[in-house]
N, C-alpha and C positions, 0 to 999 in steps of 0.2 A: 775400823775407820771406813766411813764409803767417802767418797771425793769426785768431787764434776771439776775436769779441766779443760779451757778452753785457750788454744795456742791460734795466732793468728801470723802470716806474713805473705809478704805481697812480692813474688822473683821481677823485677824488668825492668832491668841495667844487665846488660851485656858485659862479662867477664870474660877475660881471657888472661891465663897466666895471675899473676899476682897484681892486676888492675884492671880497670875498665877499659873496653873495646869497643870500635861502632857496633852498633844494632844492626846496620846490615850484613854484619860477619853471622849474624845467627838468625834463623827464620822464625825460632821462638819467639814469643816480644813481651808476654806475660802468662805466670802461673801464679794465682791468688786462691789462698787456700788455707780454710777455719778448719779448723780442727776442734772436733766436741769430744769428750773423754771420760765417760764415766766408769767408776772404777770404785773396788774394794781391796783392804786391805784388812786379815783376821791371822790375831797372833794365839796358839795355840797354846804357846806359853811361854814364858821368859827368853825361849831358844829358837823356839820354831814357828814359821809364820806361811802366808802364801796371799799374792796378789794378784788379782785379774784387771787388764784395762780394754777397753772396749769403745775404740774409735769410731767415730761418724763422720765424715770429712765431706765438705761441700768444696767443688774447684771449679772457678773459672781460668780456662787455657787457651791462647790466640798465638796461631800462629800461619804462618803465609803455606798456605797449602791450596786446596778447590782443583779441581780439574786441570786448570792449567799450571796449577801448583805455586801460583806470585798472589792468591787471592786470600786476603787476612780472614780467616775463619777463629769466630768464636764457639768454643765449646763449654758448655757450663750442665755438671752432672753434680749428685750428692750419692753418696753408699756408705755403707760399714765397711771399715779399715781392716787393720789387719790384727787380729787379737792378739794379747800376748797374756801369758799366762807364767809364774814365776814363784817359786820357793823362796823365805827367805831365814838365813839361818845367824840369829845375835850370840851364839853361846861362849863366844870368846875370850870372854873377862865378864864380871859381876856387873859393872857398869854398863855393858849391852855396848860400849862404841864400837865396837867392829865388827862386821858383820859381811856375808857373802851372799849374793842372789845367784839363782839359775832357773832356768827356763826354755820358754820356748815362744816363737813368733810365730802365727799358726797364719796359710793362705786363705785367708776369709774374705778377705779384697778382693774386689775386681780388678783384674789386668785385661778384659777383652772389650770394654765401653771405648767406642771409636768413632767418626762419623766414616759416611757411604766412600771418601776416597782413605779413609786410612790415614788421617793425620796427625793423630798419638802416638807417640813412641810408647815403648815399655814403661821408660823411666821417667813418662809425665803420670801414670796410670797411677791411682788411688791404693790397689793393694800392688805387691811386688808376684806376688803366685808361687813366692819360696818359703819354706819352711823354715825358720832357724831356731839355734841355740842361741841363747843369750845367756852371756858371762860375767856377773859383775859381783864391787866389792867396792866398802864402804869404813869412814872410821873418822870419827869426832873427839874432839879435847877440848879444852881449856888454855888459855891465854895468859887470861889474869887467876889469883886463886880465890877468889869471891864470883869465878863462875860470871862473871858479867859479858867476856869479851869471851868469843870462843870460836874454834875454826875446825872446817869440814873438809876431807875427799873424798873420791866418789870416781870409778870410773865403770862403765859397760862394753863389753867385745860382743857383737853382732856377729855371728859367722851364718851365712846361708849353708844350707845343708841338701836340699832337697830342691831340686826348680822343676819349672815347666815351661815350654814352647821356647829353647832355644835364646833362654834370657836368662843368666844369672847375677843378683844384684852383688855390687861391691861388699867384702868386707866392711866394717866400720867400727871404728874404736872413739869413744868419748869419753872423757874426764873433763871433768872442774872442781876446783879447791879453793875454797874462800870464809872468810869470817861475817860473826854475825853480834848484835849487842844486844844482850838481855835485859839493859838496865832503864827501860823507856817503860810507860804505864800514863793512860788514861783514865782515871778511875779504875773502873774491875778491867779495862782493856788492856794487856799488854803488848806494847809495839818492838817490834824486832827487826831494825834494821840490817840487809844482806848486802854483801859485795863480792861478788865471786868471777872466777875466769874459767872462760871454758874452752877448750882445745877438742876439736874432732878432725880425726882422719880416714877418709873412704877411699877404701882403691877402686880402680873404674870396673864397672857393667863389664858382662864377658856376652860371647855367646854375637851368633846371627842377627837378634832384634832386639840387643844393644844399640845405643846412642851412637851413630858411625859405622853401623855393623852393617849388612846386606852382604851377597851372596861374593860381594867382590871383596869383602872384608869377615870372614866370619869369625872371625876373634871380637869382634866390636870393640864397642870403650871408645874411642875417640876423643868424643863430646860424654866425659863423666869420668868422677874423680876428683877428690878434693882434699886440701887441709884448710883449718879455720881456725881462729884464734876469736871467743868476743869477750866483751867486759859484759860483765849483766848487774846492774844496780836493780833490788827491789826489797820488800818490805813485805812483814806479816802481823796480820792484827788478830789478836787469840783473845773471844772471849769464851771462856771454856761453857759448853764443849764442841763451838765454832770457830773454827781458823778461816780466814782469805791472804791469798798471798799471791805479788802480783810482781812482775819484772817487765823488765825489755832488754833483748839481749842485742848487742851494737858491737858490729863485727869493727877488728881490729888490723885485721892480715887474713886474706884469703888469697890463696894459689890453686886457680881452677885447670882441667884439662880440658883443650879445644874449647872452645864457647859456650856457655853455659850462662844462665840469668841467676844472678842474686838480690837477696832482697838486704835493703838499707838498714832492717833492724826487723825482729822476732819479738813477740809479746805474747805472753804466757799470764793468766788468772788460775788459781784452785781456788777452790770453797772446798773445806773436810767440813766432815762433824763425826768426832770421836768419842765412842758408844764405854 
């Protein structure tokens, strides 16, 4: 299967804790930022598989900095993200539902794009400049026994392994588990409606040029760190051997550390086309 994914969301409303905060508690004001994703995915056979994704991310980021450091600076860059690269292994039962990934998140990102006074933090920057392991694990059933109604989970652990300059990004764990109905068709198009929730928790930035961090703090973290709960309603339209599949994820419960900008809702497209 190859696949172009494109994820959109827009940070700027002021969090703090488990709600909204003035904007002046944070000099951030906004981070708007597409995300392009092309990617493949080749199974070797029944059991064994292996996928690459390959981000290009374009950011607009504003925040009060300039010389005297109260002046709203726009910064608007594009680069390649940060690669990941992944094994995937179904051999667990005949029916392929469960299954484990592992891998790795490679520093292909820029972490050093800044303007003349230094107004990017680490954790506004496009790649993170750490290495990681990525750990995940997967398993699908049935609801009804005509196969019509059926439901999915899915979770991945993020663990950084390897940094540079004095910034290591948080941990991060995601899961979401949700059903989906096979029983919708357009002519030869079959529709397949999803409803899932998804749960992610990150512990905060470590290190000196962490969010908060500086020479008077060099633990950092401060401002970074998070739990999130969203509902994600969306929908896929298979006409083989084309799929698109489209959501918006609409956060439910977020408890942020120190201030931090969230965004109102996350929107995700794929287009496959499986060979």
């Amino acid at each position: 299967m190859a696949f172009f994914e494109t994820d959109f969301q827009d940070q700027k409303h002021n969090w703090h804790g488990d709600s909204t905060a003035p904007a002046a508690n944070n000099g951030d004001k906004e981070i708007r930022t597409w995300f392009f994703t092309p990617g493949v995915q080749f199974m070797f056979n029944r059991s064994w598989g292996i996928q690459a994704e390959a981000p290009y991310v374009n950011r607009v980021f504003k925040t009060l900095g300039g010389a005297d450091g109260n002046t709203l600076i726009t910064e608007h860059w594009s680069q390649l993200g940060d690669i990941r690269l992944e094994g995937i292994y179904t051999g667990f039962s005949p029916d392929l539902s469960t299954g484990l990934t592992f891998g790795f998140k490679l520093p292909t990102g820029s972490y050093t794009h800044n303007d003349v006074y230094q107004d990017i933090d680490r954790d506004s920057e496009i790649g993170t400049g750490s290495t990681d392991v990525l750990l995940g694990a997967f398993h699908r059933g049935s609801v009804t026994k005509d196969n019509s109604l059926s439901w999915f989970a899915q979770g991945l652990l993020d663990v950084p392994v390897l940094t540079q300059a004095h910034y290591r990004p948080g941990l991060e764990l995601d899961a979401a588990a949700g059903l989906h109905y096979n029983g919708l068709s357009l002519g030869r198009v079959r529709i397949t409606p999803v409803a899932q929730v998804i749960a992610s928790e990150r512990t905060s930035d470590t290190g000196r040029n962490a969010s908060g961090g500086g020479n008077d703090n060099p633990g950092g973290g401060t401002d970074s760190g998070y739990q999130r709960i969203l509902l994600s309603p969306g929908v896929e339209f298979h006409l083989h051997p084309v799929s698109l599949y489209a959501d918006v994820e609409l956060p439910v419960f977020q408890d942020f550390r120190g201030n931090q900008l969230a965004a109102a809702a996350l929107f995700k497209v794929i287009l496959s086309y499986h060979f």
